[in-house]
N, C-alpha and C positions, 0 to 999 in steps of 0.2 A: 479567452486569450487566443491572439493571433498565431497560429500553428507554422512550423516550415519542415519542410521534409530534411531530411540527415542521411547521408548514405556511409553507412558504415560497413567494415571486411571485418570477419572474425573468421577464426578459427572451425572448421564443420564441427567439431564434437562440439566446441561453446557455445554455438550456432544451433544445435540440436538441442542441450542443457537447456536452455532457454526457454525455446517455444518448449519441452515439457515440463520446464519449471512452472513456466504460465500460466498453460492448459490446468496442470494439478494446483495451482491456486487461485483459477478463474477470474485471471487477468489478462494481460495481453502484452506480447515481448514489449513493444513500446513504453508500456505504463512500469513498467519493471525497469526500463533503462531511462524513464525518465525518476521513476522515486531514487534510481541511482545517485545520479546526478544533484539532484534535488538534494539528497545529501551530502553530496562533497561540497556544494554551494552552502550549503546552511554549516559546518563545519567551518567553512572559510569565513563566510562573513558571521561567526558567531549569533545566529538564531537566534528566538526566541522560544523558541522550542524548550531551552532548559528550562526557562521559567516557567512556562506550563506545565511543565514535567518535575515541575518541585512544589507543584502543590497537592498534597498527601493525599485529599480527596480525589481528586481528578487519576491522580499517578494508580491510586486503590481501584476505581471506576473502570480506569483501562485492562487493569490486571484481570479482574471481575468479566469481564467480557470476552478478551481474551480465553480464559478459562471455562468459559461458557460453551466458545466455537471452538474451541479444542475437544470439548467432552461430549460436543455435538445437542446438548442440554438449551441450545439458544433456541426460542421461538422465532419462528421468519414469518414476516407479514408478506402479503401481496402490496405491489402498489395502491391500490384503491382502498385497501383496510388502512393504509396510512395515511392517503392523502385524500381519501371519498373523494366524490363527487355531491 
């Protein structure tokens, strides 16, 4: 997808909140204020997302993993262990 830059003012403490929101979930302010956005859009034009999210399997799957990288209990591949060569 074709990118454009956005020049935004916020507040120094929201401004700082931020980038160490980011840092401690190994993101990046960008992708933080675009999953933002992304959902007040999906919100307005009524997504699809609910229907995904109402199928018990899928909704339990998520939860399951979740749960996983919460407990620290997920195994992490390297790139190459998942995608060889």
């Amino acid at each position: 997808m074709l990118k454009t830059r956005l020049n935004i003012s916020l507040d120094h403490d929201l401004a700082d909140f931020i980038k160490i929101y980011a840092q401690e979930n190994r993101t990046t302010t960008s992708d933080v204020i675009t999953q933002f956005i992304l959902g007040l859009k999906r919100q307005t034009q009524s997504d699809s997302m609910k229907v995904i999210l109402s199928d018990p399997k899928f909704c339990q799957a998520l939860k399951d993993v979740q749960t996983r990288l919460r407990d620290g209990s997920a195994k992490w591949h390297t790139f190459d262990e998942v995608f060889g060569e």
